[in-house]
Structure formats: structure tokens, C-alpha cells
ROMILO-868678 format. One record per residue (C-alpha): residue number from 0; residue in one letter; x, y, z. Coordinates in nm, 3 decimals. Layout:
<nodes>
{pos: NUM	code: A	c1: X	c2: Y	c3: Z} $
...
</nodes>
This chain:
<nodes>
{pos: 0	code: X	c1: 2.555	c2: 0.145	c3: 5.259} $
{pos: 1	code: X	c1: 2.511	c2: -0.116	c3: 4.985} $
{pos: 2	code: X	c1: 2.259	c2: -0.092	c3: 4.777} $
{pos: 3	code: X	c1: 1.902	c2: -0.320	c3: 4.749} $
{pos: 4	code: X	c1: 1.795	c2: -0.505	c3: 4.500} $
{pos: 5	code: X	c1: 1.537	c2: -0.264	c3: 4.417} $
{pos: 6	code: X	c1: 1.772	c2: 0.047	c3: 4.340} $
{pos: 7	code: X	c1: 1.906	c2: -0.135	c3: 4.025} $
{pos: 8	code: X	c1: 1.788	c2: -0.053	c3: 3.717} $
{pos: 9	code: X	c1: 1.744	c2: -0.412	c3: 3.598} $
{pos: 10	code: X	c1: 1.557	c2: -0.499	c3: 3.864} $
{pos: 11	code: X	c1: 1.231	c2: -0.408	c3: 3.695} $
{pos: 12	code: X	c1: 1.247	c2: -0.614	c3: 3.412} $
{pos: 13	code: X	c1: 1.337	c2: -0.897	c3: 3.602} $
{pos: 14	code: X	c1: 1.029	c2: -0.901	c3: 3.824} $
{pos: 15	code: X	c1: 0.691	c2: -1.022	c3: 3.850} $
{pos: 16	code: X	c1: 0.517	c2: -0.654	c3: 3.757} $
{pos: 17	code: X	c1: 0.749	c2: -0.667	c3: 3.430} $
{pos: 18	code: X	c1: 0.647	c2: -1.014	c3: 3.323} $
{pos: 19	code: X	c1: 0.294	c2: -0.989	c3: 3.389} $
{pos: 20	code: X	c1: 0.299	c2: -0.648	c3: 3.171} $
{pos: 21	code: X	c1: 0.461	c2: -0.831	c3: 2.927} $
{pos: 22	code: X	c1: 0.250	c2: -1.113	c3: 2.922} $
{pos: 23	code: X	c1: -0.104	c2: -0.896	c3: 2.900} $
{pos: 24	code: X	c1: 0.059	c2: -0.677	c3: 2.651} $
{pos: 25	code: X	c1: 0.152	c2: -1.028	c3: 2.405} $
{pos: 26	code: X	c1: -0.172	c2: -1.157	c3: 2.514} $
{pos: 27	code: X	c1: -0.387	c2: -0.865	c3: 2.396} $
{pos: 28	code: X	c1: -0.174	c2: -0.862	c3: 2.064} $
{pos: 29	code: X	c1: -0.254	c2: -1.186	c3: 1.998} $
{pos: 30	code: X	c1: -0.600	c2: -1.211	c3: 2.065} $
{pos: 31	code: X	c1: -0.639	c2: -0.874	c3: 1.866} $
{pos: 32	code: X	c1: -0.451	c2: -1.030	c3: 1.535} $
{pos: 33	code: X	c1: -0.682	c2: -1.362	c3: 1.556} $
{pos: 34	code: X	c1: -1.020	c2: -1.077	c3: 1.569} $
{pos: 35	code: X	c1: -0.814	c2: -0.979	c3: 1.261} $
{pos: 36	code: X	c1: -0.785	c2: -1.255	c3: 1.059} $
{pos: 37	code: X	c1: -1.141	c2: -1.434	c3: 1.125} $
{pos: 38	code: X	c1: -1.226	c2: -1.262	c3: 0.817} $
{pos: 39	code: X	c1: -1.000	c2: -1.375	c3: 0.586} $
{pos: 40	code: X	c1: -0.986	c2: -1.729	c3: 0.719} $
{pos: 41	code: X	c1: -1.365	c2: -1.738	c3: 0.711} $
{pos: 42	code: X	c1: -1.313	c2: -1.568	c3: 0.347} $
{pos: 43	code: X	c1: -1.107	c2: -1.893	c3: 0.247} $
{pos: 44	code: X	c1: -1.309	c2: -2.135	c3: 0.429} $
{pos: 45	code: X	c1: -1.579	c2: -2.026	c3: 0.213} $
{pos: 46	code: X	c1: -1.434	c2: -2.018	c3: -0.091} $
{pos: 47	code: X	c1: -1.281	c2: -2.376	c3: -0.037} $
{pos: 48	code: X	c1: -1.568	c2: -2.536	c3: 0.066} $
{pos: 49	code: X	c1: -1.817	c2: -2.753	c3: -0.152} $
{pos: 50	code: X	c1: -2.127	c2: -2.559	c3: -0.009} $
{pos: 51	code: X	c1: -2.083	c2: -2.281	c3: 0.158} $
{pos: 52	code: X	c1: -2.435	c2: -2.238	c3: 0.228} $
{pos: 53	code: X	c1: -2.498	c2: -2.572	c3: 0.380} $
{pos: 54	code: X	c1: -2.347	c2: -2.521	c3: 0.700} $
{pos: 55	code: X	c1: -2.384	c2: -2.125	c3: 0.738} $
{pos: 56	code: X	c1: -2.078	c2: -1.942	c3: 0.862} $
{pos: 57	code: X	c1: -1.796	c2: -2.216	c3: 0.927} $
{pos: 58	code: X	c1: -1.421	c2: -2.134	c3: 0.987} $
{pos: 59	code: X	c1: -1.334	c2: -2.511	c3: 0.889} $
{pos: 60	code: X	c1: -1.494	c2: -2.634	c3: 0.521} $
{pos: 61	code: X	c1: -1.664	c2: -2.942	c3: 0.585} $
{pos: 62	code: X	c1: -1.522	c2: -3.072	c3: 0.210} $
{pos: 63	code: X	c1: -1.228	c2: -2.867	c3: 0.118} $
{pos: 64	code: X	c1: -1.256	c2: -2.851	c3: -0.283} $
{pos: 65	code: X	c1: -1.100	c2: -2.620	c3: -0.532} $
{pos: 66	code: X	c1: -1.447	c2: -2.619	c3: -0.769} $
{pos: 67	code: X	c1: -1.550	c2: -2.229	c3: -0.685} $
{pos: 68	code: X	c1: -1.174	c2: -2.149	c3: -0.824} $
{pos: 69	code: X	c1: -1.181	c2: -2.363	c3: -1.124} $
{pos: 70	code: X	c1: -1.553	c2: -2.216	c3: -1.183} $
{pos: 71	code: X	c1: -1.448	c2: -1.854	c3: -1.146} $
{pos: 72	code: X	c1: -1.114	c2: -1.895	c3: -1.400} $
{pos: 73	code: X	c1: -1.399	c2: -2.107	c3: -1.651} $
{pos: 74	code: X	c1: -1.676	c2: -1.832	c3: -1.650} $
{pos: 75	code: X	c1: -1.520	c2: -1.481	c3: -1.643} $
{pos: 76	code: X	c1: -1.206	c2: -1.345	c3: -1.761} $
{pos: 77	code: X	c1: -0.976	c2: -1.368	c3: -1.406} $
{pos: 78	code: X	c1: -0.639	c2: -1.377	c3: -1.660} $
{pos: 79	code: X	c1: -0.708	c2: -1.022	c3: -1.826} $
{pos: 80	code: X	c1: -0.859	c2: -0.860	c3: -1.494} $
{pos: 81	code: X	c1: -0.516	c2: -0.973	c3: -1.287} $
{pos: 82	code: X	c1: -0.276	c2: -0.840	c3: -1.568} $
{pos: 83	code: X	c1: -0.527	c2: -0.510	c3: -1.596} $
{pos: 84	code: X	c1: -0.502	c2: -0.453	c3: -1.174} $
{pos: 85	code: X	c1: -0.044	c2: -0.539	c3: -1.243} $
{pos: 86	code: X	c1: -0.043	c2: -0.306	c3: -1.540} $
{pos: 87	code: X	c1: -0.232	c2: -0.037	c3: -1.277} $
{pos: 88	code: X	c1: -0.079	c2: -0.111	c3: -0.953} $
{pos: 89	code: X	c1: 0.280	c2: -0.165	c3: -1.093} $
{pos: 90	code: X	c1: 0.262	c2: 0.185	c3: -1.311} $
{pos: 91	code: X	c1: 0.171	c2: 0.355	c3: -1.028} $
{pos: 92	code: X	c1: 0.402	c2: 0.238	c3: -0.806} $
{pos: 93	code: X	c1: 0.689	c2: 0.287	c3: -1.034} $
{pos: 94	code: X	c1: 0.570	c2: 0.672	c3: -1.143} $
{pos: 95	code: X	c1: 0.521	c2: 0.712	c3: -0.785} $
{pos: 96	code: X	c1: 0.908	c2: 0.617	c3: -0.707} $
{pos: 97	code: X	c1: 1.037	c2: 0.772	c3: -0.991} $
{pos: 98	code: X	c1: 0.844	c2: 1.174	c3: -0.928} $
{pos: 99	code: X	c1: 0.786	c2: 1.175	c3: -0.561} $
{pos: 100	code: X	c1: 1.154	c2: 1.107	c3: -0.525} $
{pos: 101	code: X	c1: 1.253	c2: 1.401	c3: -0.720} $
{pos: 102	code: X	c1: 0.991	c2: 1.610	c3: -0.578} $
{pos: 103	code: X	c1: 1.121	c2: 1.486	c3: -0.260} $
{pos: 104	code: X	c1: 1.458	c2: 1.596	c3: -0.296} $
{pos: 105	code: X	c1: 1.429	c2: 1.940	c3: -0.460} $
{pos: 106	code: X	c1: 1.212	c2: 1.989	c3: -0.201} $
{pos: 107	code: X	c1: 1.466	c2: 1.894	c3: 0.121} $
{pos: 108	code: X	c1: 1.830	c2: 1.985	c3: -0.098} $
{pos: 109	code: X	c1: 1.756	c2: 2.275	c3: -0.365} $
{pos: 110	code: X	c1: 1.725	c2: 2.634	c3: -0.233} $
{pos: 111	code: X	c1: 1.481	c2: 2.820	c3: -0.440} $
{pos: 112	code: X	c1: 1.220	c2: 3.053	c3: -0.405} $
{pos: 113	code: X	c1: 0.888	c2: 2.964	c3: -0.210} $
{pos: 114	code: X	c1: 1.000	c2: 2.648	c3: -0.143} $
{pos: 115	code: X	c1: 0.874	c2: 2.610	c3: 0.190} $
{pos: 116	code: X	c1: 0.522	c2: 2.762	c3: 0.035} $
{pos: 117	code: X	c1: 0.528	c2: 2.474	c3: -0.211} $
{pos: 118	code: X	c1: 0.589	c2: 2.223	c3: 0.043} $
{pos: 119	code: X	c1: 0.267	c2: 2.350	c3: 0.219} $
{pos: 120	code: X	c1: 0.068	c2: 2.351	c3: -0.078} $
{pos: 121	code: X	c1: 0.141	c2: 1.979	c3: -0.132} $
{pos: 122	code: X	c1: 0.056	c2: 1.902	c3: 0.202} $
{pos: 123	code: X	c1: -0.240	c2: 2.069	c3: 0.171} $
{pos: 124	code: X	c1: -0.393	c2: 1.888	c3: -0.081} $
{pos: 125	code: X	c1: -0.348	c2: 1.548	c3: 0.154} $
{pos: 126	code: X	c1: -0.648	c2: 1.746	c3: 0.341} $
{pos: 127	code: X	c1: -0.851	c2: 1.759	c3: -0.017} $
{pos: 128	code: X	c1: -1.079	c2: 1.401	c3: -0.018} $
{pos: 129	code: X	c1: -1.031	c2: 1.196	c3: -0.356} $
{pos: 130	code: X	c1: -1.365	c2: 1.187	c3: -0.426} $
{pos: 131	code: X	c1: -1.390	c2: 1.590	c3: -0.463} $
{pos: 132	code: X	c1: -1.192	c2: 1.588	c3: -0.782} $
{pos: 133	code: X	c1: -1.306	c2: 1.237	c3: -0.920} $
{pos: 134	code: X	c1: -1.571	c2: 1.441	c3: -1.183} $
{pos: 135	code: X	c1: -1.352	c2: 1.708	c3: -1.323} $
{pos: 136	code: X	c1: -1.062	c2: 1.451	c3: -1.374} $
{pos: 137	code: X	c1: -1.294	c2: 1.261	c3: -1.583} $
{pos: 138	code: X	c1: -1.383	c2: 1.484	c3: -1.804} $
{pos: 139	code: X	c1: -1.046	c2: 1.619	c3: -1.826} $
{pos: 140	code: X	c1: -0.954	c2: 1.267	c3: -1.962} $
{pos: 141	code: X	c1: -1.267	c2: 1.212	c3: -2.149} $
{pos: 142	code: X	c1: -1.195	c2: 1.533	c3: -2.324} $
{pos: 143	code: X	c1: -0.863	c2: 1.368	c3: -2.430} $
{pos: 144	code: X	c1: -1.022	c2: 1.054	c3: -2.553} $
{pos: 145	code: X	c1: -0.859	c2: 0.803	c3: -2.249} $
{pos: 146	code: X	c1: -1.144	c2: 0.680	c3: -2.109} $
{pos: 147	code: X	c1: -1.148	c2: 0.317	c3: -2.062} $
{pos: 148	code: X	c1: -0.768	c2: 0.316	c3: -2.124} $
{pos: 149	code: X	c1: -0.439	c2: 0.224	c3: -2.002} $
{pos: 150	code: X	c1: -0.331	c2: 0.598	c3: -1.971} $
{pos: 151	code: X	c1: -0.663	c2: 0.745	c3: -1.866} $
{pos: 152	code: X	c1: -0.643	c2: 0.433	c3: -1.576} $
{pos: 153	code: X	c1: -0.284	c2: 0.507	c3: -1.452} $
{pos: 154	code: X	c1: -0.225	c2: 0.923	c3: -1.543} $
{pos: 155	code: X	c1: -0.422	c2: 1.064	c3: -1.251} $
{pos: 156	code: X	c1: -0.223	c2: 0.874	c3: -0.992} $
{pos: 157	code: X	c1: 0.173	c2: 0.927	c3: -1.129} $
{pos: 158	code: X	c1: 0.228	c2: 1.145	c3: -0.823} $
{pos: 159	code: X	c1: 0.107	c2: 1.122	c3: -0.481} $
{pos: 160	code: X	c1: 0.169	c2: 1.404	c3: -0.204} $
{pos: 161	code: X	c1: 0.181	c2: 1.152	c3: 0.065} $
{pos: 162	code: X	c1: 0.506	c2: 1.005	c3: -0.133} $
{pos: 163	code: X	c1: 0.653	c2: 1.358	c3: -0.197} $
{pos: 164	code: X	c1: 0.614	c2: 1.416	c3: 0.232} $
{pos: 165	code: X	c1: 0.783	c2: 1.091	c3: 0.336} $
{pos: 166	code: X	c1: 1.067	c2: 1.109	c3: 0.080} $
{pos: 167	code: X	c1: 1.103	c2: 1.512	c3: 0.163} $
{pos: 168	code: X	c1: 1.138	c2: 1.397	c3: 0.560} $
{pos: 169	code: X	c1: 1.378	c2: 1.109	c3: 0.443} $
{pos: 170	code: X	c1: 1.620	c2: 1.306	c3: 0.226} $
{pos: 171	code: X	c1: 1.577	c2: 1.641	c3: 0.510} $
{pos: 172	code: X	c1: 1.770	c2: 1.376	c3: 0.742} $
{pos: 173	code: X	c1: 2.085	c2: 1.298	c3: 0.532} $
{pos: 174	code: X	c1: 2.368	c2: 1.515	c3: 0.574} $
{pos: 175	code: X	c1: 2.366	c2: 1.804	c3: 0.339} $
{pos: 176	code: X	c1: 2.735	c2: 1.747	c3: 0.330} $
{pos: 177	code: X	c1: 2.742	c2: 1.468	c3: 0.064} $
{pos: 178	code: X	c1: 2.575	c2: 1.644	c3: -0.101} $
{pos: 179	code: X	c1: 2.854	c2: 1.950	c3: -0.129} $
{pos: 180	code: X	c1: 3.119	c2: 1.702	c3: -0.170} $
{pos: 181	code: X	c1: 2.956	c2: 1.565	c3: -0.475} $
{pos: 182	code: X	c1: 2.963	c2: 1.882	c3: -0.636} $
{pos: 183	code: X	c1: 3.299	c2: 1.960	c3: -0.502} $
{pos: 184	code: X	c1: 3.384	c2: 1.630	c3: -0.714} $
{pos: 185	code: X	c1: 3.193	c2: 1.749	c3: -1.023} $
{pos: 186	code: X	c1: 2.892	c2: 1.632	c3: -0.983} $
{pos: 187	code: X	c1: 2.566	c2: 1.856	c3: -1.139} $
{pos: 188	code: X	c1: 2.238	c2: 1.827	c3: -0.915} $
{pos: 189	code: X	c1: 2.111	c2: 1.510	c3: -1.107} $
{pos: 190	code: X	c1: 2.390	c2: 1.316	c3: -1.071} $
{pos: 191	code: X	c1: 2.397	c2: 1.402	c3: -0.649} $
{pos: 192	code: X	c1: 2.076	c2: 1.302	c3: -0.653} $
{pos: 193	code: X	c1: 2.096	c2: 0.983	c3: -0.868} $
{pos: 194	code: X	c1: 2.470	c2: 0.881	c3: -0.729} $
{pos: 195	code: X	c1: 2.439	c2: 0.999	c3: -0.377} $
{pos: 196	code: X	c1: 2.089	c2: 1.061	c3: -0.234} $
{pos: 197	code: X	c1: 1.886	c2: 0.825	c3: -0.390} $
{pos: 198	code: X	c1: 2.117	c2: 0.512	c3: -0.284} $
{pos: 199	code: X	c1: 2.061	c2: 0.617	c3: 0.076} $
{pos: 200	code: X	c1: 1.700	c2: 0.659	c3: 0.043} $
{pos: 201	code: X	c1: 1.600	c2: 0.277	c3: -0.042} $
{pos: 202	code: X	c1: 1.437	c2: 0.221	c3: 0.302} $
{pos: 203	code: X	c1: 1.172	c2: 0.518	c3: 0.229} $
{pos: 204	code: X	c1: 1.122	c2: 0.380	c3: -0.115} $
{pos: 205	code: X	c1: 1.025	c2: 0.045	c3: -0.018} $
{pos: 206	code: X	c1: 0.838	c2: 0.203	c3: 0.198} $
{pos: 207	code: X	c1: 0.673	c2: 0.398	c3: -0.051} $
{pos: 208	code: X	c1: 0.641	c2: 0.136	c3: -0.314} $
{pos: 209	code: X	c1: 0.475	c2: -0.087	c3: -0.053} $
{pos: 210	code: X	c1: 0.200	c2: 0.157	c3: 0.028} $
{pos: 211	code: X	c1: 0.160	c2: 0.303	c3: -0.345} $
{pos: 212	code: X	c1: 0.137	c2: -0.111	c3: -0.468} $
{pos: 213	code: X	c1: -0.143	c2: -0.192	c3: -0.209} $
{pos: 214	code: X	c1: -0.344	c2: 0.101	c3: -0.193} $
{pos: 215	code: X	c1: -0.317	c2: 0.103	c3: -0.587} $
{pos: 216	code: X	c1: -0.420	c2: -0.273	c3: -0.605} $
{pos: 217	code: X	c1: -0.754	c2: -0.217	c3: -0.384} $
{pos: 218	code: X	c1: -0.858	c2: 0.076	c3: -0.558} $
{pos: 219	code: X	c1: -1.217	c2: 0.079	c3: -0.669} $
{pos: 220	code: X	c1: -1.330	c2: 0.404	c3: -0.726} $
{pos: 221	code: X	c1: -1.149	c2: 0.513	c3: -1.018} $
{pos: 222	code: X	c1: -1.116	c2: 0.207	c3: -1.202} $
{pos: 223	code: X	c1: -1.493	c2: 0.188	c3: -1.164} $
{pos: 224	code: X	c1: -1.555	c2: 0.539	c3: -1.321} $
{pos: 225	code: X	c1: -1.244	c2: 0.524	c3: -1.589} $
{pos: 226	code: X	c1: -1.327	c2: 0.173	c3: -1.728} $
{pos: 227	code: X	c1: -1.671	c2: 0.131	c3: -1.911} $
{pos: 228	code: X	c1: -1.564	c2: -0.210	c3: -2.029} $
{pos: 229	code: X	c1: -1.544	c2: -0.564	c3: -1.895} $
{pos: 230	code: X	c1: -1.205	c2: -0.617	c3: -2.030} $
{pos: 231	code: X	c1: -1.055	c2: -0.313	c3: -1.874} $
{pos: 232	code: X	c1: -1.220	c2: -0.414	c3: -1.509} $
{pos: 233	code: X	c1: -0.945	c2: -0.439	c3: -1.216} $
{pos: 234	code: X	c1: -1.012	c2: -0.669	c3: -0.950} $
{pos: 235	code: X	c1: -1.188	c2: -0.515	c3: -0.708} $
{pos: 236	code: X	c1: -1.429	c2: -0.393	c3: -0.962} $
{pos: 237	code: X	c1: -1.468	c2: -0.721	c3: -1.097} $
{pos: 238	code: X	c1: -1.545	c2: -0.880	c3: -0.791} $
{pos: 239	code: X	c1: -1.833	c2: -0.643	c3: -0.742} $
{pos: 240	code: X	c1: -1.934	c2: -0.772	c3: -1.122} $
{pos: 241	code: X	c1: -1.913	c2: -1.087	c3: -0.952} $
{pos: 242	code: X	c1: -2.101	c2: -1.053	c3: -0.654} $
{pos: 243	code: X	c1: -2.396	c2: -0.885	c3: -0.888} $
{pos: 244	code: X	c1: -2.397	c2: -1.156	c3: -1.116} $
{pos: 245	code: X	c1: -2.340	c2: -1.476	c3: -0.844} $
{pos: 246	code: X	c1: -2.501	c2: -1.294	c3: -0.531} $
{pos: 247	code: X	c1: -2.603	c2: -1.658	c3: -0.416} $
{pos: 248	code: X	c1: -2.306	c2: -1.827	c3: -0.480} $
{pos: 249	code: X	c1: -2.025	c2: -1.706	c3: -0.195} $
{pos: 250	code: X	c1: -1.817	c2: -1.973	c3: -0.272} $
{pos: 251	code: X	c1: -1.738	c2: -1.797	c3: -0.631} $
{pos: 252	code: X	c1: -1.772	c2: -1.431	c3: -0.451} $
{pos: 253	code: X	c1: -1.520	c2: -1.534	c3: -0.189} $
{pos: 254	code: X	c1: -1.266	c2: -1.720	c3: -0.372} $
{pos: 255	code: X	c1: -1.300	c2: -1.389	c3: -0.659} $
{pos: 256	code: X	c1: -1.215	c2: -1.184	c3: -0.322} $
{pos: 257	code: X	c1: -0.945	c2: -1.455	c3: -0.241} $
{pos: 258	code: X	c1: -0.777	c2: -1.332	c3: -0.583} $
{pos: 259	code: X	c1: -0.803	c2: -1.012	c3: -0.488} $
{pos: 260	code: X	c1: -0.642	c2: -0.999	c3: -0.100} $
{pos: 261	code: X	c1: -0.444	c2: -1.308	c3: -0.114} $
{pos: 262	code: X	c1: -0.107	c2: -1.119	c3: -0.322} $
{pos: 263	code: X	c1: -0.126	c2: -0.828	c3: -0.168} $
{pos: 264	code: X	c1: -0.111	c2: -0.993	c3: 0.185} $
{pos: 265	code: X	c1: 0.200	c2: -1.204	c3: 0.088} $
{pos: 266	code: X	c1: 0.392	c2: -0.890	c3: -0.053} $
{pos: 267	code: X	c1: 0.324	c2: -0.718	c3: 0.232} $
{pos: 268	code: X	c1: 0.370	c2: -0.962	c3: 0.505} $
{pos: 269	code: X	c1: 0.734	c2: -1.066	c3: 0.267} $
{pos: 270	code: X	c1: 0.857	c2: -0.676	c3: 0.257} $
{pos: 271	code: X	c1: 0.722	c2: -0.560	c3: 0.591} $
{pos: 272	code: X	c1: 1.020	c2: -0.524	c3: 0.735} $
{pos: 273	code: X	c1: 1.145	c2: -0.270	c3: 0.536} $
{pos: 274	code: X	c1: 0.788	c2: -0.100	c3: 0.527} $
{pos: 275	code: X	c1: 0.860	c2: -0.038	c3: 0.943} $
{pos: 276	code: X	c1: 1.197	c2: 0.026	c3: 0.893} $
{pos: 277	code: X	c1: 1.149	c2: 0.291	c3: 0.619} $
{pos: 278	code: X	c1: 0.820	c2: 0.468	c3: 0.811} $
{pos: 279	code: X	c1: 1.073	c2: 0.473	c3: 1.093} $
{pos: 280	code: X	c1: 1.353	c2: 0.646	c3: 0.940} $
{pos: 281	code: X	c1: 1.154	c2: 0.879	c3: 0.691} $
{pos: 282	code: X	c1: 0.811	c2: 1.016	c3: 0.923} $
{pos: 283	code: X	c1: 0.949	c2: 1.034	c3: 1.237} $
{pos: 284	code: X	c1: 1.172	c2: 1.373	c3: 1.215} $
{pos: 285	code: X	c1: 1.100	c2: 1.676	c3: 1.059} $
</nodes>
């Protein structure tokens, strides 16, 4: 008896139910990214119009101008707060890569003692909220003279559990079997990490670095409580310096939070491929 067109599995796909899924599913995607991105467009409206307040809230400028930008650079120091936020975000980052790896792989590869019990404890403290230990940090670092300082800005963050879990899931998935034949070769641990591992681990470190970069860059609390001076402000802390000192004037807030979002949006949207690709590969299996 031959078969109908219904008992093949393309069939589906190919038919009106399938397309009309489809097309709500795109639909509600879409309309859920514009909700998105009203605020940022109505962020650079603002901060490229003549007067903002003229008008109220506009998505279009009526007089598209680059005076709040020019303003902002003239009146406060945008230069030293940028390189203070790259000097932060960028030390992290790299700290990040260079400990959570290793972490990561003694963790997944070395047999020792209470390593499981480790792994817990480092998981556990993902549960522990940042704000808990921002007060006995400080005066841990005020005791050793770093506050409002390049080292008393970056130290606290050099690690991060959530780095030392993906990489530890990443590095659990590769064959344990290079690694023997490494050492078979004459390889010591390092050099099976460095030689063998690591190569095969890039997707979970741009992964990493992505995440480490951008929540780095945003931070606010810490920078706040580290840096008692104006030249040591990142950018999210300046732009609340901004908003107290121009609270009238959201053309200057807005294009100060336009300095702010703007890079971190263009790494992210340029690297995001590997950002899926490496939560794929490293958080899914256990």
C-alpha cells in the first residue's frame, strides 16, 4: 500500500502548520529585539539632538548635531576615564583567561585529593552575592595602601568562579587521551596543558573573555567604592558624576552613556558568534 503524503517525515516542514510556526516564531523575535533596542536608539536620538528637551521623548532628532559630544570631551576628562575603564576591563579579562584556565584544567585533568570537594566549594561561592564581601575587601586593600589604585581596582576580580566552571566543563569534554599521549611523548603537565589543552579550548575562552570584558566594563560598584578620585573614575561611575552635575542636560547624560554602551555593543555583536559557539560546547555537558 503506498504511502500518503502525510507519513513522510518532510511533510511537516513543508506545510502550512510549519510555516505559520515559523512565521509567529520570527515575528515575535523581531518585535521582541525592536522592544529591545528603543532604548538605545532613543539613548542616541537624545544625545544627537540639538534639544533634547524641546520635543520630549523623540526616536528621530529633529536637528541631528554632534554639540553634546564635543561638550562632554571639552568639560570633563572622557580621555583618562576610557583608558581607566580599558586598563580595568582588559586586566580582568586577561587574569581571568590566564587563572580560570588553569584552575579549569587541574580541576577536569589532575587527580588529586578533594578535588571534587574543591570544585563544589568554587561553585558555591557563585551562590555568595558580590555585595556581601564588598566591605571586608576594602579594608583588606585599604590596609595595603591600594585604594584608589590600579591594583586595588583590578586585584579583587583576577579570578572568577563562573570562568573556572565553564572552562572545567570545556576541558571535562576533551579526550583524556591527548592528554596521556603527551606525556607518553615527554611532555610534563604544563606543557599538556599549554601545547595540547589549551589550543582546543579557544571557543570557551572567547567565550569567557567576552563575558569577563563586558561585565567588567559596566561595573559600578567597585570602581565606585575603590576610587575616591575623579581621575581614577571608570565610565559608568563617571556618568553618574555626570548625571549629578548636568541632571538637566540629557543630551550630555546620554551621549556620556553613549560612550559607555556603544563599544561594548560592537565587541559583542563582532565576537558573538564565538560567544554561542563556546557557551554551546563548554555549559552544556557535565
Amino acid at each position: 500500500m503506498p504511502k500518503s503524503n502525510y507519513d513522510y517525515p518532510g511533510y511537516e516542514r513543508s506545510g502550512a502548520r510549519y510555516w505559520s510556526k515559523t512565521t509567529l516564531m520570527y515575528a515575535g523575535i523581531t518585535f521582541g529585539a525592536l522592544l529591545w533596542s528603543l532604548p538605545f536608539w532613543w539613548m542616541l536620538s537624545t544625545a544627537l539632538s540639538a534639544d533634547p528637551t524641546a520635543g520630549g521623548v523623540s526616536l528621530i532628532p529633529q536637528q541631528v548635531t554632534l554639540a553634546n559630544f564635543e561638550e562632554l570631551f571639552a568639560t570633563q576628562p572622557v580621555g583618562r576615564w576610557f583608558f581607566n575603564t580599558l586598563v580595568f576591563a582588559g586586566s580582568v579579562t586577561a587574569f581571568n583567561l590566564v587563572f580560570d584556565s588553569l584552575a579549569g584544567y587541574a580541576l577536569a585533568k589532575i587527580e588529586f585529593v578533594g578535588r571534587d570537594e574543591l570544585f563544589l566549594l568554587f561553585v558555591a561561592t557563585i551562590m555568595v552575592p558580590a555585595m556581601v564581601t564588598l566591605i571586608p575587601v576594602y579594608i583588606l586593600l585599604s590596609n595595603l595602601g591600594w585604594v584608589n589604585t590600579y591594583q586595588g581596582l583590578i586585584a579583587p576580580m583576577i579570578a572568577n568562579p563562573i570562568g573556572i566552571f565553564l572552562l572545567r566543563q570545556h576541558f571535562r569534554n576533551l579526550p583524556s587521551a591527548l592528554g596521556d599521549a603527551a606525556k607518553i611523548d615527554g611532555c610534563n603537565e604544563f606543557q599538556t596543558f599549554y601545547k595540547v589543552y589549551l589550543p582546543l579550548a579557544k571557543p570557551a575562552l572567547a567565550t569567557l573573555g567576552i563575558y569577563t570584558f563586558v561585565m567588567t566594563w559596566k561595573n559600578f560598584e567597585w570602581p565606585l567604592i575603590i576610587a575616591s578620585d575623579k581621575s581614577m573614575y571608570t565610565l559608568p561611575v563617571a556618568l553618574f558624576a555626570v548625571r549629578n552635575q548636568y541632571f538637566t542636560e540629557w543630551g550630555l547624560v546620554m551621549a556620556a552613556a553613549a560612550v559607555i554602551v556603544v563599544p561594548v555593543i560592537v565587541v559583542f555583536i563582532s565576537a558573538q558568534r564565538y560567544f554561542i559557539r563556546g557557551m554551546t560546547l563548554s555549559g552544556m555537558k557535565g
